[in-house]
N, C-alpha and C positions, 0 to 999 in steps of 0.2 A: 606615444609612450613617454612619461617623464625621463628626462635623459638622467638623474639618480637613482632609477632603477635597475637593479641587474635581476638578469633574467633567475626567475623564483625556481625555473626548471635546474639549477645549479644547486638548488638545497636539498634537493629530493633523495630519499637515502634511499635506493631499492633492496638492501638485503633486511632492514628495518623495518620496510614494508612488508616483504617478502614472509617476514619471522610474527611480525602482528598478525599476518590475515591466516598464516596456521595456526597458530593461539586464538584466534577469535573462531576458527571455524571449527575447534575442536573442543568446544561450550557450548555446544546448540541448545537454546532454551526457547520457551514459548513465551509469547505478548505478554505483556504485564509481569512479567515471570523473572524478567535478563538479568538477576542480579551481578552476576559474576561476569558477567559482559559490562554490564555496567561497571564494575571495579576495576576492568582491565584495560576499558575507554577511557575512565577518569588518571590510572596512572601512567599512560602514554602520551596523554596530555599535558600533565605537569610539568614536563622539562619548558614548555614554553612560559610558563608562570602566567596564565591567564588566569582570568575568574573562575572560578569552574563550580556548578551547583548543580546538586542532584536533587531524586528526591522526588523533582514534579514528574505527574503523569507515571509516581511511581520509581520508576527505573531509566529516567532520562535523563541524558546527561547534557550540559551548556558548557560552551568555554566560551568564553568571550575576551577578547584586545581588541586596543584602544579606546580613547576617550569617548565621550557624548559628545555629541557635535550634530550641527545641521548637513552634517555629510553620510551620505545612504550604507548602512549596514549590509556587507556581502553573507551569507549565509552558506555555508556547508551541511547540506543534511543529507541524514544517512540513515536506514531501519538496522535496527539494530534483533530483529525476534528470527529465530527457526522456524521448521514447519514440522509437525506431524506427517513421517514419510516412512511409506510402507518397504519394508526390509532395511531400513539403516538403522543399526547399533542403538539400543532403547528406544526406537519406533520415531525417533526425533535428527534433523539434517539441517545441515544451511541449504536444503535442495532449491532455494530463489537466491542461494548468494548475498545476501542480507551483511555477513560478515564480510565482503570483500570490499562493499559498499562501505563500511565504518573504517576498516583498513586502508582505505585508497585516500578517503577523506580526512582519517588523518592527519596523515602522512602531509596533503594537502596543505592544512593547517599547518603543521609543524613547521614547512618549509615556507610558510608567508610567514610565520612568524621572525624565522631565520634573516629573513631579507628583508624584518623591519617593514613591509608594505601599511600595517597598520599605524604605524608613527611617521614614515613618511608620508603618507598622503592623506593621514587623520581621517581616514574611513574605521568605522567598526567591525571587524569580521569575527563571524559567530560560526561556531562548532553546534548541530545538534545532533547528537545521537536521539532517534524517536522510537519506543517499543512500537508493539500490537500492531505492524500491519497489514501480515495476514489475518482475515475476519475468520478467525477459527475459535473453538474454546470457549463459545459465546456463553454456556452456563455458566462458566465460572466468572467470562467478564460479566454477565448480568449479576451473579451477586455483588461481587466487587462496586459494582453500580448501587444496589441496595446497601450494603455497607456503607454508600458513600465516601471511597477510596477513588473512584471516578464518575463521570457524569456522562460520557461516551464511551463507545465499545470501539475507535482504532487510538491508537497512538497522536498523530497529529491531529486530528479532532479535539482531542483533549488538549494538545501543546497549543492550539489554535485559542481555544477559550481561555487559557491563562495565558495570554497573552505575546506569547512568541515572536509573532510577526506579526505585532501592530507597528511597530516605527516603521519609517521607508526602508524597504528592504527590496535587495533581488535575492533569490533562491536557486544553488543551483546542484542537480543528483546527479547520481551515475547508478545505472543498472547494469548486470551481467546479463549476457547472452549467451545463446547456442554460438558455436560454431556454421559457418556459414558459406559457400562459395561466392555467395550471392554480396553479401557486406561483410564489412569491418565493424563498421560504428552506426549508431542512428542518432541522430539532431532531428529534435523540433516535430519526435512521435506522439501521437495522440494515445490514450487510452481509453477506454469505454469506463461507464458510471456499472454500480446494480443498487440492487436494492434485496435485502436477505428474509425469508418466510419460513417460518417453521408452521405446519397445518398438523394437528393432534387430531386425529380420530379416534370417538369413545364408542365404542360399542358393547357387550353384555357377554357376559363368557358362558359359557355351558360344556358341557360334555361332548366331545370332539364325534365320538364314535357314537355313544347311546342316543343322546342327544341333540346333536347338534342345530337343528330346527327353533330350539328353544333360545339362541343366542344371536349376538346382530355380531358380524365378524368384520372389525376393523380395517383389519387386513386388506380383505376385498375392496373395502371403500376405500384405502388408499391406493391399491390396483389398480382402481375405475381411473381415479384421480391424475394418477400418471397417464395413463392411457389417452385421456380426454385432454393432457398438455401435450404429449405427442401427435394430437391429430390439428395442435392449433396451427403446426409450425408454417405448414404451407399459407398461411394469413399474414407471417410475420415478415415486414418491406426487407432488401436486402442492403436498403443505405443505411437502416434501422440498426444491423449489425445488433441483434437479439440474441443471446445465448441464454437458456435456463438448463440448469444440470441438473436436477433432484437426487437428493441420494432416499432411501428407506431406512433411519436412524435404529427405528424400534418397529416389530412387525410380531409380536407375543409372543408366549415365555416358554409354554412346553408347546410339543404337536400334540398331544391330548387334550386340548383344552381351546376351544374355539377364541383365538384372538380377542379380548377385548379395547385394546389398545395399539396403533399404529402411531408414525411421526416419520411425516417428511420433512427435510429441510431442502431448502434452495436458493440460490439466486438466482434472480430476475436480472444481468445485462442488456443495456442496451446505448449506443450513442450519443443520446439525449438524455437527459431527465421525462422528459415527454413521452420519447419511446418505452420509457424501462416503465413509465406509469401504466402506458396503454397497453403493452405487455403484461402486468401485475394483473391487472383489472381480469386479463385472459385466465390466467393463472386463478385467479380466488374460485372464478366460475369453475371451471377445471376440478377446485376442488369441491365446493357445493356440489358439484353432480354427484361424485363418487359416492360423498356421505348422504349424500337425499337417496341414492338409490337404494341402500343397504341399511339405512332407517338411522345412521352412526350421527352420532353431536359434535360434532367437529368446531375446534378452537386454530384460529387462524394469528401468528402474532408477527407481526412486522419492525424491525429494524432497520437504522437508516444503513447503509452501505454508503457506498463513495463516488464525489460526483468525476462527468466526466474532466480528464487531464486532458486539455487545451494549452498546450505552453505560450510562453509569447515567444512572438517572432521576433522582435527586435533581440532577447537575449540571446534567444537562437542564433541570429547571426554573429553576435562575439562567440557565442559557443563554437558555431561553425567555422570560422575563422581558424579559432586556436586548434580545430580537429585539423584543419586542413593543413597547416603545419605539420601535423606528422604522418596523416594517411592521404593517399592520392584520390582525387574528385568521386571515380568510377565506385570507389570501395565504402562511399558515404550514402547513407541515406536520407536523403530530407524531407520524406514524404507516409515515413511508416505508419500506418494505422493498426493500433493492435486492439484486442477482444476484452487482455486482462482488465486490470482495473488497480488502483493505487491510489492511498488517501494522499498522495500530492497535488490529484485534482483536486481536492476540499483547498490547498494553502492553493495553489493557482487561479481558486477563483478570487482571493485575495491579495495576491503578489506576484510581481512578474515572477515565473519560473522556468526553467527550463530543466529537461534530464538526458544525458550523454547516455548512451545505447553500447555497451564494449563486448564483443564476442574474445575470445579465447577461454572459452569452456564449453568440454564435449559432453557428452549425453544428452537428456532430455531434461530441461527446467521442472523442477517438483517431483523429481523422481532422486533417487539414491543415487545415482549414477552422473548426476551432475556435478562435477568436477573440472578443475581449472585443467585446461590442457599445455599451458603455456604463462607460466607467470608472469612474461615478460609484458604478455599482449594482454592478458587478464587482470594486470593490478599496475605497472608501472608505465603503460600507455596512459590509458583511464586519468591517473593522477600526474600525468606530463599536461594533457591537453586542458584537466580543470585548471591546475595552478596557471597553468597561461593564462585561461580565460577570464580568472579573479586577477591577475597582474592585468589585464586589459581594461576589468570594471573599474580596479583602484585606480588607475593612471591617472594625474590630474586633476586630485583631489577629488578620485571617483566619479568624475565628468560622464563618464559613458553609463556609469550606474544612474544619475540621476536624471540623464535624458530616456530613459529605460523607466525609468521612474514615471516622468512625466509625462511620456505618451501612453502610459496603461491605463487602462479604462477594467476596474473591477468589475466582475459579474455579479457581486452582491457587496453586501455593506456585514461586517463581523455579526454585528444584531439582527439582521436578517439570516445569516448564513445559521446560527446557532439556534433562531427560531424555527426553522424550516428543519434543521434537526429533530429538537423540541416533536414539532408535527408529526415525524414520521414512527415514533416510539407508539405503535398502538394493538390493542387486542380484540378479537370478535368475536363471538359465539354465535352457532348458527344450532337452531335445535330440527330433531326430523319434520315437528308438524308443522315449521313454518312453511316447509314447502308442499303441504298437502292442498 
């Protein structure tokens, strides 16, 4: 460590944090949506006199200090969207903690700013707050898409194509957690990819009770449909780590009137790219059954979802480092493999990244009942062990950022990554006689 640095953990204000992450949690809004989130990111930021632009992707907000220079930009990101959650207050929660995440980073920010780390050691470090990254809402991002307001359906998808993190950068997030006996923190956690399927089934309506013989009932053929993905499960590998959850959107309008119209939606997870393909493939057949058997036209439409998060390891270990400074070995995790999914894997296939794992909150994640149980361990641990771990990248003119730099090997090229997006926007129609 540069011996002009003092420790960044000295700037850190905890009751300033403390006072932002109830003001940010008590605006829950949806992707694309965060206006007032956005307003109250952009003026928490201003005391350090960064750059700060909004605007793109919407409702994303940048702060940027220091100069251009051939020395690696540290990045701070953070989601900034709620979720649609059943029983809290207008139907809408930070029930993933999204808010605590903008609060903790911050905070983060504020206090590298305070201790000058971007002018002494002439690194760049960037604040982004990112909407949309729960894939929820998808009707209204797809107009939004046709408007031409965006050209992807998450948040960093979009901050990806304009450009965010094309210069040398490392990335580094924090997530909230359950409460746990088992850990404290998680370093260096995987998350699984998916891939999103909405399947319409058309069928013919008629007269529920007089009738009903006369009508092809959707309904059923999306019954079948679920059924026939239920029976795949036992095919599915278990290194594959496959998840599909279908919900039944739409299933017709009265009970007197024989169903013409059903809509499943779902994702397809899985650990690969590979697996969520060869899973998909299960899935479409799955639904051609249901609608060939019930004579229903069925339209199948695919969206890209998010690939899997793979962090790198080397920033892992500055990350783990700076964890272990304030939690003991036994209460870390360095090997967690989780099911969720997060478009951080899209910027990690581009950028070294890594995401800090922080428990002090009880309930259940995605439910109403998620709540910090502990501020101390929920928002002012979290942004004690990031600021370290950027006071580590910066040190010596960001030496450790750009050996981080230099040993990464991308998984794709931005023009490939955007094209292979491109690919996965697609629709099919499948009618009954083609499978007689």
């Amino acid at each position: 460590m540069s011996k002009k640095m003092t420790s960044v953990q000295e700037f850190l204000r905890a009751e300033a944090l403390f006072d932002l992450a109830e003001r940010l949690k008590s605006i829950p809004e949806i992707g694309f949506y965060e206006f007032e989130t956005a307003k109250l990111i952009a003026e928490s930021l201003a005391e350090t006199g960064a750059r700060i632009r909004r605007g793109l992707a919407r409702t994303a907000v940048i702060a940027e200090l220091g100069q251009e220079s051939s020395n690696p930009a540290i990045i701070l990101l953070a989601d900034m969207d709620a979720l649609p959650t059943p029983g809290a207050p207008g139907g809408m929660a930070h029930s993933c903690g999204h808010y605590a995440q903008c609060a903790v980073m911050i905070q983060v920010f504020i206090a590298l700013a305070a201790a000058q780390i971007p002018e002494r050691e002439g690194i760049r470090l960037i604040f982004v707050g990112a909407p949309a990254e729960e894939y929820v809402d998808l009707a209204r991002r797809a107009q939004l898409k046709a408007e031409g307001q965006i050209t992807y359906l998450s948040g960093k998808q979009e901050l990806i194509r304009l450009g965010i993190f094309d210069r040398p950068c490392v990335v580094l997030k924090y997530h909230s957690m359950e409460d746990s006996e088992a850990r404290e923190l998680t370093v260096n956690g995987t998350l699984g990819g998916f891939m999103a399927k909405r399947a319409e089934f058309i069928g013919k309506p008629a007269h529920a009770g007089a009738h009903p013989e006369d009508g092809i009932n959707a309904l059923s053929a999306a019954s079948l449909a679920l059924q026939a993905i239920h029976a795949q499960r036992d095919t599915f590998k278990d290194e594959d780590r496959i998840k599909i959850h279908p919900i039944l959107s739409e299933g017709g309008l009265v009970v007197n009137i024989v169903p013409s119209r059903a809509v499943i939606d779902t994702y397809v997870r899985g650990a690969t790219p590979e697996a969520v393909a060869q899973a998909a493939k299960k899935v479409d057949r799955s639904f051609r059954a249901g609608a060939l058997a019930l004579g229903a036209t069925l339209r199948i439409s695919n969206t890209p979802g998010y690939q899997p998060f793979k962090p790198s390891p080397a920033l892992g270990e500055v990350l783990g480092k700076a964890a272990l400074e304030i939690e003991t070995p036994e209460k870390i995790d360095f090997c967690d493999q989780s099911n969720a999914s997060d478009d951080i894997g899209d910027v990690a296939c581009l950028a070294p990244t890594c995401q800090l794992g922080c428990s002090g909150f009880s309930g259940t994640i995605h439910s109403k009942d998620f709540e910090p149980s502990d501020a101390e361990r929920a928002y002012l641990r979290p942004a004690m062990i990031l600021a370290r771990a950027a006071q580590m990248l910066a040190a010596d003119k960001g030496e450790a950022a750009k050996e981080i730099i230099r040993g990464f090997s991308p998984r794709s090229t931005k023009a490939r990554y955007l094209d292979s997006l491109e690919s996965m926007f697609s629709v099919k129609e499948y009618h009954p006689e083609e499978g007689d």
